[in-house]
C-alpha positions in Angstrom: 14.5 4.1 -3.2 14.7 0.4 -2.2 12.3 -2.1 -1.9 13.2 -2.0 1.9 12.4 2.0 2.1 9.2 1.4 0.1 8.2 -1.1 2.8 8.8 0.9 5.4 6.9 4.2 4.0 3.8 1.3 2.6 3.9 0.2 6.1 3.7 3.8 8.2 1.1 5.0 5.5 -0.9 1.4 6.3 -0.6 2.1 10.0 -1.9 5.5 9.6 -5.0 5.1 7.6 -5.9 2.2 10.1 -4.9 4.2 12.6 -2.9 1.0 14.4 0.3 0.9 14.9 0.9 -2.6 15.7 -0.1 -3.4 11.9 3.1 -5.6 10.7 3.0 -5.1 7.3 5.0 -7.9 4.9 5.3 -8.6 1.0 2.5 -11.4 1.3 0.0 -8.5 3.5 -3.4 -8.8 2.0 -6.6 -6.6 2.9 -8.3 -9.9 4.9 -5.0 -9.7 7.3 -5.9 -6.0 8.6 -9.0 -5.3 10.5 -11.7 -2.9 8.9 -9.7 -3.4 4.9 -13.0 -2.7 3.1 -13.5 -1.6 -0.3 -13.5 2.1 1.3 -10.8 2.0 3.0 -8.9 0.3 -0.1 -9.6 3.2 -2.0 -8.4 5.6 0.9 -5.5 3.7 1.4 -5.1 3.7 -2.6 -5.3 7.5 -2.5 -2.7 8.2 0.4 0.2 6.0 -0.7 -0.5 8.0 -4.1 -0.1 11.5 -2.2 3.2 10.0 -0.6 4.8 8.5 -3.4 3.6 11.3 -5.7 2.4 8.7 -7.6 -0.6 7.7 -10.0 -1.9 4.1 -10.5 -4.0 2.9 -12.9 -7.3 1.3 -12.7 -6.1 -1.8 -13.7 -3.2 -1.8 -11.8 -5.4 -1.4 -8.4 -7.4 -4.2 -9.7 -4.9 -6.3 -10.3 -3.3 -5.8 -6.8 -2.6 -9.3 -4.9 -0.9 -8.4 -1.9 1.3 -5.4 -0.3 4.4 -6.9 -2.3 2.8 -6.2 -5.7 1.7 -2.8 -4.7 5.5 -1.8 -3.9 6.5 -3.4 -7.3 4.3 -0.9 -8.7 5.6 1.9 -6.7 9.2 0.8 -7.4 7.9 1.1 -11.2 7.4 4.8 -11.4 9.2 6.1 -8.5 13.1 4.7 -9.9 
């Protein structure tokens, strides 16, 4: 997959949990730049791109997550 198809997927998964699809998701997307990111919904949001990416991440990796270009650096990571 490429970075740009990781995007893409991060971004319709992003739209779905928030259920808004005029969310414009970039690398630089943090939770404070989407109405109702809480801690909840991190950890729902956490949990779906898992399912879609048949993916696992680990504890410290979803700690150490900055914005929505690290996340797809870790999906890149175990899905190539």
């Amino acid at each position: 997959m490429t970075r740009e198809e990781v995007l893409e997927k991060v971004t319709e998964v992003i739209q779905d949990v928030f259920d808004d699809d005029t969310i414009v998701v970039t690398d630089e997307t943090v939770a404070s730049d989407v109405k109702g990111w809480d801690s909840l919904m991190h950890i729902t949001l956490i949990g779906t791109i898992e399912d879609e990416f048949d993916i696992r991440f680990a504890l410290k990796d979803v700690v150490e997550m900055k914005n929505v270009g690290h996340m797809i650096d870790l999906i890149l990571s175990q899905v190539n």
